[in-house]
N, C-alpha and C positions, 0 to 999 in steps of 0.2 A: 504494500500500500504506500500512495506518496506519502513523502512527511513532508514538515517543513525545518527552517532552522528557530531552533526556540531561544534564543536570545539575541542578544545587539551587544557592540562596544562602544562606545559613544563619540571615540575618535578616528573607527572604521568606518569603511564603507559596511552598504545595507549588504547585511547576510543573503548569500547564493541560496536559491532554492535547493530542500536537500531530498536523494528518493533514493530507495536501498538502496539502489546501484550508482553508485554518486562516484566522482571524480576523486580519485588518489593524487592527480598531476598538481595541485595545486595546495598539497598539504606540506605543514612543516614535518620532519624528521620523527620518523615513527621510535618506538623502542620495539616494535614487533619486524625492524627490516624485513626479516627473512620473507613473513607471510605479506608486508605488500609489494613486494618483487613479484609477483604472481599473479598479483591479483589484480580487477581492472585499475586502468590511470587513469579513470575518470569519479573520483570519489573527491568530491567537494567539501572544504571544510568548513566545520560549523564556528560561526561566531563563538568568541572568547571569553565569555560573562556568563556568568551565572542564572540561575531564573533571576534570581532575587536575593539580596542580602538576609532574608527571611530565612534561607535557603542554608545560609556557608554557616558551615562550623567548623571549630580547631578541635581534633583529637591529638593526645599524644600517648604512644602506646606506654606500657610498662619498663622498654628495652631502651629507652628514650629515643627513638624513632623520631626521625623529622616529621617534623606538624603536619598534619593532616589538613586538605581543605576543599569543602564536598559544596556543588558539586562539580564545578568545573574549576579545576586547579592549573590551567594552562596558562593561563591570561597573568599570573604576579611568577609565573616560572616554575611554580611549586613542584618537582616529582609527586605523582601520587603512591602511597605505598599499597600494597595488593588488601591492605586491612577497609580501604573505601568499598569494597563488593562484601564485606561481613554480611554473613546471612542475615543478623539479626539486627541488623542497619543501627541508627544514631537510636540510643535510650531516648535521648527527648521528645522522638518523633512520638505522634499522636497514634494511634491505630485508623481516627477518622480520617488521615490521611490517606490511607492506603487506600479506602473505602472511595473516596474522592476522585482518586488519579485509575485506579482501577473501572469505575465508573465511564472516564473520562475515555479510557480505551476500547472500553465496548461500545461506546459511542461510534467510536473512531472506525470499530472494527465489523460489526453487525451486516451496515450497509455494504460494506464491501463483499459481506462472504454472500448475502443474497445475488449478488450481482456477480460473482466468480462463481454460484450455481447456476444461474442463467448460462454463462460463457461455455459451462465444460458439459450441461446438456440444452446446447443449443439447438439440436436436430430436433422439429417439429414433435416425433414421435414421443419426444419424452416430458414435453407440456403437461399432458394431463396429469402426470404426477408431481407436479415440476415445485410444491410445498413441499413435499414430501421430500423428493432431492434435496430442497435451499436445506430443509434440517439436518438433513446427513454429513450437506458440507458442515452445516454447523456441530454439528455432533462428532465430526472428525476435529473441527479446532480444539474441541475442548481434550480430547485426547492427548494433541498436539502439548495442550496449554500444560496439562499436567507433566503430560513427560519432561516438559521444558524446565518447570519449576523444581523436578525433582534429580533430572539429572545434570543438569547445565549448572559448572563454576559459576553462572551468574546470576543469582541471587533475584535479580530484576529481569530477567528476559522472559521477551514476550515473543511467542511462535504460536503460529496458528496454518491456514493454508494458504499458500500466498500464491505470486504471479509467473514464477518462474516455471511452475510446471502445468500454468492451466492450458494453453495450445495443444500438449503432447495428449492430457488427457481428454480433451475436446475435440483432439484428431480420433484418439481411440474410440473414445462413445460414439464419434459418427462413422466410423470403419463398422463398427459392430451393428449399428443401425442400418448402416445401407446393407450389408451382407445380410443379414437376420429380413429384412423386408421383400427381396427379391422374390416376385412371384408372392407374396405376402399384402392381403389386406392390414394400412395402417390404423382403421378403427376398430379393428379387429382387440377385444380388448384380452383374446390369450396370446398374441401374439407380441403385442404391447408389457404385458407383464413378462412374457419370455427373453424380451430385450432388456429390459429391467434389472429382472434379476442376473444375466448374462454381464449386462457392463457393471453393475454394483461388484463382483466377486471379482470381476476379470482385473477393471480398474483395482480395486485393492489388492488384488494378486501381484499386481506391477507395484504398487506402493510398497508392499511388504520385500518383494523382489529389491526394490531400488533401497532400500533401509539396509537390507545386508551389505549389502554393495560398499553404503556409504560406509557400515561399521566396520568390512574389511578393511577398508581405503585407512580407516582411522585408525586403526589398532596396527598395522603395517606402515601405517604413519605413509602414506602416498597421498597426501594430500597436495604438493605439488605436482603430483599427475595432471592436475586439471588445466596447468599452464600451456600445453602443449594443443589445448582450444583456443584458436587465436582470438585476440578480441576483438576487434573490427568483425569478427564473426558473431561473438558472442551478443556485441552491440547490434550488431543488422536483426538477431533475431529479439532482441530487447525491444526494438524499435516496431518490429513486426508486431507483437503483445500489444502495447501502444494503440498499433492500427484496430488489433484486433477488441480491445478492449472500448475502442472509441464505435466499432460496429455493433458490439453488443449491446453497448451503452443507447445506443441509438435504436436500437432494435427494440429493448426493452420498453423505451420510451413507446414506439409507435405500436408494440406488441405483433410486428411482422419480423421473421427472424430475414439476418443480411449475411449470407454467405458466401457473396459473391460478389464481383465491383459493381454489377450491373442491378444487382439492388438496392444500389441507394438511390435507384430512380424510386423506389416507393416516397420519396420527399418532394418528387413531384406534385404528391396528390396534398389537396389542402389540408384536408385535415388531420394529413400522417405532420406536415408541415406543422400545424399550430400545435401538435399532440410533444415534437421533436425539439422544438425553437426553446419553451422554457430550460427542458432537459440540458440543453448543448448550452444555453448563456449559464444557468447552474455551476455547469461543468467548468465554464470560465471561470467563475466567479471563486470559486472553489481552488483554481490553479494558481490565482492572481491570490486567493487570500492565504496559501500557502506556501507561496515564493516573495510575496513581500511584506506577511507580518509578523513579526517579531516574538510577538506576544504569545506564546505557547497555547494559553486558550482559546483562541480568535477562532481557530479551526473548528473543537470540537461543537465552538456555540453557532458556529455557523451550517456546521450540519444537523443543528438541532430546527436554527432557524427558520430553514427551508420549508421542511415541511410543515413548520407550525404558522408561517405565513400564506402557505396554501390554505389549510382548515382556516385560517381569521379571514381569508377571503372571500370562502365559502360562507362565510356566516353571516357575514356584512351583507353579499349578494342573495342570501337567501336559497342557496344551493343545499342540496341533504346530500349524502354518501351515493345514494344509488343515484342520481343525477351525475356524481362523477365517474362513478361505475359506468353509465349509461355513454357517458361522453368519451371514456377510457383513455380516463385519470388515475384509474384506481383498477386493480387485479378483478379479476370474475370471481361472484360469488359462490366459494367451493365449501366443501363439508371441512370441521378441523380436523387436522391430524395428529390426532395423542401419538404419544410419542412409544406407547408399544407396537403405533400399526408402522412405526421401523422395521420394526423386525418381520412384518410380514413383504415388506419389499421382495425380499429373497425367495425365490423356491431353489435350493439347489438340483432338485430332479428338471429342471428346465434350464438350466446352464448351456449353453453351448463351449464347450472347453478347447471344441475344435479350432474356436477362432483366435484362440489364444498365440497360434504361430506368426497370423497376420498383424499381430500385435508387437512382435519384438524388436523389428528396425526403430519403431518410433520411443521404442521405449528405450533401446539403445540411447537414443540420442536425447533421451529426458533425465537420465544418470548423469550424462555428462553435463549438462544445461544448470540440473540442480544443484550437482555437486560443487561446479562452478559458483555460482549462485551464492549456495551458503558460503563459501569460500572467502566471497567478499563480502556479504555479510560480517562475517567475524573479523576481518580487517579491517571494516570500517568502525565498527564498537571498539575493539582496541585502539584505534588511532586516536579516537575523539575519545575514550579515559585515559588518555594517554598512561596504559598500564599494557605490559606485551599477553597475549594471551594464545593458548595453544591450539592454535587451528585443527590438528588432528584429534585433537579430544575434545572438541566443541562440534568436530564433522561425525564423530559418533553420537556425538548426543541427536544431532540431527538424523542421525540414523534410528538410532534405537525408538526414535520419535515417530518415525515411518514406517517401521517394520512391524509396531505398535497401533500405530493407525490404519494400516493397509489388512490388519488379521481381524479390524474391525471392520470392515469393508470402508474402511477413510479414502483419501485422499493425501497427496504429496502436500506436505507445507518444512515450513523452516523459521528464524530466526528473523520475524519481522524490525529488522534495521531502524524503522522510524520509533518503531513508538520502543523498543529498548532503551533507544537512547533518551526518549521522550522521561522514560520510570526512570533509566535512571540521572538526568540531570532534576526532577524533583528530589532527588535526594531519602526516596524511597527505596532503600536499597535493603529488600525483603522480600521473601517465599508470598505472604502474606497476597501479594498485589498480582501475580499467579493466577492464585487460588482464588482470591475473589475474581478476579476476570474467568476463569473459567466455569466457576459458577454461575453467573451471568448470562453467560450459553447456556448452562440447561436450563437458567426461568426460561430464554424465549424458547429452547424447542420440548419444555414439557406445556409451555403455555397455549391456552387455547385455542387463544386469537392467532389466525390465518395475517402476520403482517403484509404477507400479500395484497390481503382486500381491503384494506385500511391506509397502508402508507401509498402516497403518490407514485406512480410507476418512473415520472420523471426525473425527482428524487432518488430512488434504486438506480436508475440508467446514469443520474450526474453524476453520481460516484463512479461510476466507468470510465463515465467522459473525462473527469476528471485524471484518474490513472493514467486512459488513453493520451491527454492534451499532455501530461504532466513527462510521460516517456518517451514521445514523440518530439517534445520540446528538445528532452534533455540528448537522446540521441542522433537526433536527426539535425538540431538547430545548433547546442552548444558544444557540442563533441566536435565539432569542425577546425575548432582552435586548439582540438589539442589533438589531434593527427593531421599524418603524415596525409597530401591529397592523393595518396594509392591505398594507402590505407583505409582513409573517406570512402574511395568509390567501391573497396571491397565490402564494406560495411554497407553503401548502397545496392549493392549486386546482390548482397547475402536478403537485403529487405524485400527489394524485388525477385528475388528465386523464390524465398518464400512463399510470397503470396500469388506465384503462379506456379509453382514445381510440386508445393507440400513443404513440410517441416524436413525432413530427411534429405530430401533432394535439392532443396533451398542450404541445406547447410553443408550438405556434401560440395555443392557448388562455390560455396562462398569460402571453403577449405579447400577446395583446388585452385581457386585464384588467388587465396592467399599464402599458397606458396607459391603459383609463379609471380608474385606479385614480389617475393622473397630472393626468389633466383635473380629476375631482373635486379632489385637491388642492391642484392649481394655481386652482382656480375661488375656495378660499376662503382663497386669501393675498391677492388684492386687497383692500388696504384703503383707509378713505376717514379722512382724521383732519383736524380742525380745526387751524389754526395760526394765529401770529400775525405777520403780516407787516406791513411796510410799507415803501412806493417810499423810494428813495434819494435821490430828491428834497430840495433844501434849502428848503422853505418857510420862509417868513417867522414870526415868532413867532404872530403873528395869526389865518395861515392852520393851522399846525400846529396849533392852539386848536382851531379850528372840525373839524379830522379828529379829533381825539383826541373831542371829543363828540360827532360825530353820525357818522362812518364809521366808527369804532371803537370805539363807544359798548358796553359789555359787553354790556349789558341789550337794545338794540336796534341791532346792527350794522349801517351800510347798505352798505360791505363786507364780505362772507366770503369769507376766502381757505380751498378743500379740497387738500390734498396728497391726490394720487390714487399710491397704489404698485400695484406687478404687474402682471400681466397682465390684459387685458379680451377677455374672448370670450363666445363660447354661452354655455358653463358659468357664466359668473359676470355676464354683464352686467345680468341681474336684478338679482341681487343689488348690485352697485355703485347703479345707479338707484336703488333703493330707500335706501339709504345715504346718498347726494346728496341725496335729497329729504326724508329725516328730517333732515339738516341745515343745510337751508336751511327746514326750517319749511314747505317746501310741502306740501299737503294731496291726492292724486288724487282727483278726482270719477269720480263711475261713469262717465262717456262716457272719461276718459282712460283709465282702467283697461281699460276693454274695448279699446282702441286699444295698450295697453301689450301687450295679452295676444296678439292679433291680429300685431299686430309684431314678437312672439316667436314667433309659430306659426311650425312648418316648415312650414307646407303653403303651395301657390302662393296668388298675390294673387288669383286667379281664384277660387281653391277657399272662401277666406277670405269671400270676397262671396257665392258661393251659398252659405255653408253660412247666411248671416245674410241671405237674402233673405227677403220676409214669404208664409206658405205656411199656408194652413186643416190641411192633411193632417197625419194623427195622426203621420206620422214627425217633420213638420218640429216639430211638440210635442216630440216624445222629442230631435231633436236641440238645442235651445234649452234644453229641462232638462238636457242632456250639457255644454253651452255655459256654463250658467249657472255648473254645479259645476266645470268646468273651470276657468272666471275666478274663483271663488271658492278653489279651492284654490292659485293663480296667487297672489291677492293677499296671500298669506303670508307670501312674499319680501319684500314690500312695506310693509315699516315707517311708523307712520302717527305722525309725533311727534305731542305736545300742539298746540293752538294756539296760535302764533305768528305775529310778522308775517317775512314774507320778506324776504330783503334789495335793493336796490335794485343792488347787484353782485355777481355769484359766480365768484369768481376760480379754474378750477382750475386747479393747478399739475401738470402731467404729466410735469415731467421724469424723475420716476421709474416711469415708466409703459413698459412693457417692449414690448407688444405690445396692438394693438388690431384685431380683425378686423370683416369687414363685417356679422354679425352684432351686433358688439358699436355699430360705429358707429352704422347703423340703429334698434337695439334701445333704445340706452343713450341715446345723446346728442342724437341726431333728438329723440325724446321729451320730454328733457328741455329742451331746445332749443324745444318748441312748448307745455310746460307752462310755463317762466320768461317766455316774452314774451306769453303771456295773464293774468300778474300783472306784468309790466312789469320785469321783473326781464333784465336784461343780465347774458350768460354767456360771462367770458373765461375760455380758454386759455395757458397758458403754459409754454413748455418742451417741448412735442411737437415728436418729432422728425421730420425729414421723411416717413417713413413712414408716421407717425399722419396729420400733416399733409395728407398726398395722399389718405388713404384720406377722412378727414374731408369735405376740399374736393369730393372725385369723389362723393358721396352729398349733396353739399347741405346738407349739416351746416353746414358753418365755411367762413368766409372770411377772407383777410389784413386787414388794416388796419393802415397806414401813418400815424404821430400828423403826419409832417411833409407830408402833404397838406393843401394848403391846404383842400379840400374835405373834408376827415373834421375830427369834432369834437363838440362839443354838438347844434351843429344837426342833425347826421344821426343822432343814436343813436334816433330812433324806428325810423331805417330798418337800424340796423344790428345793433339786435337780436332782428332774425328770426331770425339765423344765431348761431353761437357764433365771438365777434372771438380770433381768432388773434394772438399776441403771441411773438417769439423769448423773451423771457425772463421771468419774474414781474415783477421790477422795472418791467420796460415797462407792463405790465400793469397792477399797482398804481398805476403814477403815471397812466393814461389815468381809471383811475375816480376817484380822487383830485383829478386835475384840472377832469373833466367835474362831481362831485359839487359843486365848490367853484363852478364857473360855477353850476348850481344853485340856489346857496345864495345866491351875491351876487351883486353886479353887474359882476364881473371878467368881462371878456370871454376866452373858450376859447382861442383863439392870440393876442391880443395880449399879455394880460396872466401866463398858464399855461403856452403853449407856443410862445415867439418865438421868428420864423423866425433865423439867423444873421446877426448884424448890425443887427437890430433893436432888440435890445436888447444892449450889452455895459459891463460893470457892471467896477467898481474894485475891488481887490483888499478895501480896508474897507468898501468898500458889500457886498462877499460875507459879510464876518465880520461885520457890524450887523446887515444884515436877513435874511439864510438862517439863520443860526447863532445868532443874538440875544446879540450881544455886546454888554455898555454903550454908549452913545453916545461916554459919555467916553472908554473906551478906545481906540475907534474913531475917534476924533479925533486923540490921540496918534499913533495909526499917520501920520494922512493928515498930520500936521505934522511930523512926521518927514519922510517924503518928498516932503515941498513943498518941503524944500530939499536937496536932489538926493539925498537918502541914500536910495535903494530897498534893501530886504535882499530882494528880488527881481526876475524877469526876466519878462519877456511874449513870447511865442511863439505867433506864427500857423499853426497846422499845417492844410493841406491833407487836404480828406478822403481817409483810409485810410492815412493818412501817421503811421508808429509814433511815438507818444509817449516810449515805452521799453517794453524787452521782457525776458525773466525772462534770471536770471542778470548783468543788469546792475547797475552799484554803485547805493544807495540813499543818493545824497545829496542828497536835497528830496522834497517833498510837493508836489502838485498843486494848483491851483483854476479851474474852468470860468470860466471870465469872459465866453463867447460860445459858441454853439454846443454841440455834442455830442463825449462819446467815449464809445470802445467798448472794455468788458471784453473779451479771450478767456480764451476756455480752451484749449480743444481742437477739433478740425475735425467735428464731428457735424453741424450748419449749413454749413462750410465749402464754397466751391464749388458747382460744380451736380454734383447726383448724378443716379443715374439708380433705376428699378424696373421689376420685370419684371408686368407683367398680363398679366389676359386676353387682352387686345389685342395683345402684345408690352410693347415695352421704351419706359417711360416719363421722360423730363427731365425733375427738377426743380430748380425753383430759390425759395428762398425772397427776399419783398421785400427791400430791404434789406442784400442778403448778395452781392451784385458788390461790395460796398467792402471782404469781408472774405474772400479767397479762402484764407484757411490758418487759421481756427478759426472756434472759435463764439464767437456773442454773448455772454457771461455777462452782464453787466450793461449798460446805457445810461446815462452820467452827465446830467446836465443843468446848466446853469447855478447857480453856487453849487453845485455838487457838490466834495468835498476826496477825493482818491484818493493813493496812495503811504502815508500816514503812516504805517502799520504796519510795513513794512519799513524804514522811514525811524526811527523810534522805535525798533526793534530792531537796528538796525545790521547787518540782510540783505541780501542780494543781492536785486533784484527776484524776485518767486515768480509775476507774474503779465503779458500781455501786452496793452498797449495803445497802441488807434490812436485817429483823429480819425473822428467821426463821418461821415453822412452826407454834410452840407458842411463848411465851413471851422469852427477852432473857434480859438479862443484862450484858450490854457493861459497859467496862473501860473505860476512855479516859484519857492518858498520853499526856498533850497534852505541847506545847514549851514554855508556860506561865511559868508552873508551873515547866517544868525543869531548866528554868534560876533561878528559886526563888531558888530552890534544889541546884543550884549550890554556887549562891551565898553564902548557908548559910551551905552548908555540902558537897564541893568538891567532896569527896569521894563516895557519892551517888551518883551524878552524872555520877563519873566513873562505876559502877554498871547497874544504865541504862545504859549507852554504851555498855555493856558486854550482857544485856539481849540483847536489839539490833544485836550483834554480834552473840549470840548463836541463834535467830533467820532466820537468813541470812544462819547458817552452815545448822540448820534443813531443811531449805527450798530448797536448795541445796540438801542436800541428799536425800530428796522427789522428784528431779527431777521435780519439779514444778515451775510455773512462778510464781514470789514471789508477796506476796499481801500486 
């Protein structure tokens, strides 16, 4: 049922209209995150004030607990503690209280269930019982009311049968009607009772069904299952209720039922027209006094209003009851119905149970609808007590609530949202206000009076209208600002399927748009962006010279490092391709294009070759001109930059690369993989995680490559760049083409001089700071005359491969220098170990090169000789932040560590300043590598 917002701030704006299914997008900072990540982002927040200062009170518990302050604690900052939901609510409180607000909700609530009896048997045939039904609805609320009261944490909730699942059940009752009638007289009145009692059992059959459901869900705690219902879907059929509830409403009014669009020509006729016009301004009046007044009573007295200014109408005019019987203002006069002839509704010897199979799509699809439903229910009442509350044991209560009412032949209901929060911002926070509302239902359905023949019919109908105006509004008019416009029109498509496909095929529909509605935008968040990296490598001043002009050269780069983000599939691997290759300057020729285009077809390899076998026959013309246009409007995607020359490396960086499927391998990187090495152009990878990795390798794309093989190197890159060279991390990466460019370029030989094996080369601590770092000579002198006569302000350490250096959280007292060998960054375990993957085939082992020395994270980086690691933490006076071992073989670490540079200071100042310099020239390197410094 709508609510509205029950109070004001006086320095805010006017409170947003509120209705169960209200907006999340505009609320502050839950304490329940988890459950409204899930739940709709359209739950609107309620103003910040209390009803009334009448209202607040300060508790403070025994444990001295912060002040308590009821009943809205949000507006002065207050946390509220979980002691505000006490069963037995504030001692001072009245009893007459509860009597008063409890009152107030069956006001609220009466009208409605009459008129969500009307909705769920709208099919003509079940009219003539149709008092009979409105009690059953009511007679399932109170079921509802007490389950709620007894097993619901909350103290105040109020659950009855609400709106989320009357469509499903009003598709059912008229599936069973139309099938049960075929060949069948409708005034036939055994025929009539054998529909009767068929939908009374079958509908509760499904309720009780859908209770388990929800209790499984709750107790296995899958109540985030239900996210996986998009909501632009969820809203199209919110929206849809709306519609449906503004037909009924209308129907009710003119007592012609509307199932169709072509029945609201009955408003054609005048006097369905004057019978409908009060009914629909009503319904206005009601949407307006619930979205824009404040006052938490205004509502319940103006549904009292209504019909008591019809009777003071009639009396003034001189009108009596059956004059507006007569006129049909008022219901036909029928016999009452006590409330044991309930139970003669039923015969179960006249059941049809057969039809119970053509019942289970739609009931499918009312599990999920409701579960939904209450879902955000219960996120909305924790948001606004700003207390977190446990959605999976609030989704059982709602089960056990249904499984309960559906064994009495009920109906689906849930956690009516408005008036919960209605009980509890009066600060009624008691079983008590339940229990009298549930009593309440049974005066009217043991009562005698027929409110059928008594209350105005336009009246019953306003309260639809009003639902209808109030859901219509909020999804159709206000939801526009707070989606995406594909989102929007998915949620219009799901309204529209609706109400021409059915409930099932309407939402089936508006879930198959909303994942391609998802593909497409998932297709165009790949993005491909230039960057400016460089290896971590300590080259020598000489050799940094030579990368800085010719491999990082602005004007002609002969590496390009591309950061690849998102995801790569179907949808988007055109497009990335084409991105890659306006960035690197490559140009397509027509023969690759047509091979680009061909390797994007979905059609077989077989189909692909005849469709371009050579043929005289006028088809094979027509299809070649299909072929041509095809490929032409194909190469659109396909960005063509200026010319330029290509780079001699193209580094892409994937660690931000989410997903890549076999389409996208094929499509994307095959390709481009056979256009770079027909310009000679070498294409690494780096940062793919194993799953790219595998798919890559299993299609021929990519392969590993290991720098500490003695066989890989300069000499093989003709043959190693057929494939795309696989690299754990950029850094590896960059220094392989940095290396190989430099052998290129001089006469350094590739592993002797670029990349020695351990042992090979192992260099002194000032031969690290002269030639990696390009410290003065002089300096570097200093140092070494310093420690020629025994004073080292450091220590040397042979560490065995895989053998920790240091690891986070340890004290940061020194700084690192490679002096032989390799180490290895971690991070985290995405490389770590061998993992596995499931294919076609079954279940596939991997393992990457490299990665048995590192069985508890990933590579982050590879230092190499002359590499300085720790200083940052070491400079800041951190605990380590980061985890390092020794490389592949044996490495031998420096350690500078804060001991020995106080002694250094103490006794030769100016050394001191030296290391600070090296430190400093450290910082510029790492900086200029565009790396996070280590």
């Amino acid at each position: 049922m709508p609510s509205k917002s029950y109070g004001s701030v006086e320095d805010s704006p006017k409170p947003h209209p509120i209705h169960r299914h209200s907006s999340l997008l505009d609320s502050p900072s839950s304490p329940q995150e988890s459950a409204l990540q899930f739940a709709s982002p359209l739950l609107r927040r309620f103003s910040e004030r209390s009803v009334g200062d009448t209202y607040k009170k300060n508790t403070q518990s025994n444990d001295s607990s912060p002040v308590i302050q009821t009943p809205l604690l949000r507006g002065n900052g207050t946390k509220q503690s979980s002691q505000t939901v006490d069963e037995e609510g504030n001692s001072n409180e009245s009893f007459i209280y509860y009597i008063v607000y409890a009152l107030v909700n069956s006001i609220m609530c009466v009208p409605c269930l009459y008129g969500y009896a009307s909705v769920i048997f709208n099919h003509p045939v079940y009219q003539s019982h149709i008092n009979a039904l409105s009690k059953l609805v009511i007679l399932s609320s109170v079921v509802h009311q007490f389950c709620f009261s007894i097993f619901s944490s909350l103290p105040f909730s109020i659950g009855q049968v609400q709106d989320a699942g009357l469509i499903f059940l009003s598709a059912m009752s008229t599936t069973i009607a139309t099938s049960m009638l075929e060949g069948q007289d409708a005034n036939d009145e055994e025929v009539v009772s054998e529909i009767v009692s068929t939908t009374i059992v079958l509908l509760g059959l499904a309720t009780a069904c859908l209770g388990s459901v929800l209790v499984v869900m709750g107790k296995f705690r899958l109540a985030d299952a239900v996210a996986y219902l998009p909501l632009p879907v969820v809203g199209g059929y919110l929206a849809f209720i709306g519609y449906f509830c503004l037909e009924a409403g209308v129907a009710l009014c003119i007592s012609h039922p509307i199932m169709k669009p072509s029945d609201w020509g009955y408003l054609f006729d005048e006097k369905s027209l004057v019978l409908a016009t009060p009914g629909i301004i009503a319904g206005i009046f009601l949407t307006l006094v619930s979205r824009k007044c404040s006052n938490e009573a205004i509502l319940p007295i103006s549904m009292v209003a209504i019909p008591l200014a019809f009777y003071i109408f009639m009396f003034l005019c001189g009108y009596t009851i059956e004059d507006a019987r007569d006129g049909g203002w008022v219901g036909e006069s029928s016999p009452s119905v006590p409330a044991s002839d309930l139970l003669l509704l039923v015969d179960f010897h006249k059941v049809r149970w057969d039809l119970s199979k053509d019942l289970i799509s739609t009931w499918a699809g009312m599990v999920f609808v409701v579960s939904f439903s209450s879902c955000l229910d219960v996120a909305a009442i924790s948001m606004d007590m700003g207390e977190s509350l446990d959605t999976n044991n609030e989704l059982m209560t709602v089960g056990i609530s249904n499984f309960v009412s559906g064994l009495a032949g009920g109906f689906t209901g849930s956690y009516i949202f408005s008036q919960t929060i209605f009980t509890y911002r009066t600060n009624c926070r008691s079983r008590w206000i339940g229990v009298i509302v549930a009593f309440t239902f049974i005066l009217v359905v043991i009562s005698p009076v027929n409110f059928l023949e008594v209350t105005p019919l336009f009246f019953l109908g306003s309260t639809l209208i009003f639902i209808g105006f109030d859901l219509l509004f909020e999804w159709i008019v206000e939801v526009r600002h707070k989606l995406l416009l594909s989102e929007y029109i998915v949620l219009l498509a799901t309204f529209v399927a609706v109400q021409f496909l059915g409930i099932n095929a309407g939402i089936g529909l508006g879930i198959i748009t909303a994942v391609l509605d998802f593909v497409l935008a998932t297709a165009n968040v790949s993005t491909i962006a230039r960057v400016s990296r460089r290896s971590l490598a300590m080259w020598r001043p000489q050799e940094r010279g030579i990368l800085e002009t010719t491999a990082y050269n602005p004007d002609r780069a002969q590496i390009l490092t591309l950061e690849v983000r998102g995801a790569i599939f179907f949808g988007s691997s055109m497009k990335v391709l084409g991105n890659i290759l306006d960035e690197a300057g490559i140009n397509a020729s027509t023969e690759e294009k047509k091979e680009i285009v061909m390797t994007n077809s979905p059609l077989p390899h077989h189909s692909r070759i005849n469709r371009h076998s050579p043929s005289l026959s006028p088809s094979s013309f027509r299809e070649r001109r299909e072929q041509r246009k095809e490929a032409n409007n194909r190469d659109t995607t396909i960005k063509l930059s200026v010319q330029r020359a290509p780079p001699r490396f193209l580094v892409l960086d994937l660690a931000s690369v989410t997903n890549v499927d076999a389409s996208a391998a094929r499509g994307c990187f095959l390709q481009l993989t056979k256009m770079c090495a027909n310009r000679n152009v070498v294409v690494c990878a780096a940062g793919a995680n194993s799953h790219i990795a595998w798919l890559l390798k299993t299609h021929e794309t990519a392969h590993d490559f290991d720098m500490h093989e003695p066989e890989n190197g300069h000499s093989q890159i003709d043959k190693l760049k057929e494939k795309i060279i696989l690299f754990n991390d950029l850094n590896e990466a960059l220094y392989f083409c940095e290396a190989t460019l430099l052998a290129e370029t001089t006469s350094m030989k590739w592993h002797k001089d670029l990349a020695p094996e351990p042992g090979s080369l192992t260099i002194s601590l000032s031969n690290a700071f002269t030639n990696f770092l390009g410290l003065e000579e002089k300096s570097a002198a200093a140092l070494v005359e310093y420690e020629r006569h025994g004073r080292s302000f450091h220590t040397e350490t042979m560490y065995t491969s895989n053998q920790t250096i240091f690891s986070p959280g340890t004290p940061s007292d020194g700084f690192f220098v490679v002096l032989s060998g390799t180490v290895a960054v971690l991070l985290d375990d995405r490389f770590g170990g061998p993992q596995t993957i499931i294919s076609g085939a079954g279940m596939q082992k991997l393992q990457r090169p490299n990665m048995s020395m590192i069985q508890s994270g990933q590579v982050s980086r590879i230092l190499s000789v002359g590499s300085v690691f720790g200083f940052v933490d070491y400079i800041l006076q951190r605990p380590r932040s980061f985890h390092v071992v020794a490389g592949a073989k044996n490495a031998l670490v420096a350690k500078v560590s804060r001991a020995g540079l106080d002694e250094l200071k103490k006794e030769t100042p100016e050394l001191e300043r030296i290391v600070d310099k090296v430190l400093l020239l450290c910082s510029v390197v790492e900086l200029a590598a565009g790396q996070n410094n280590w």
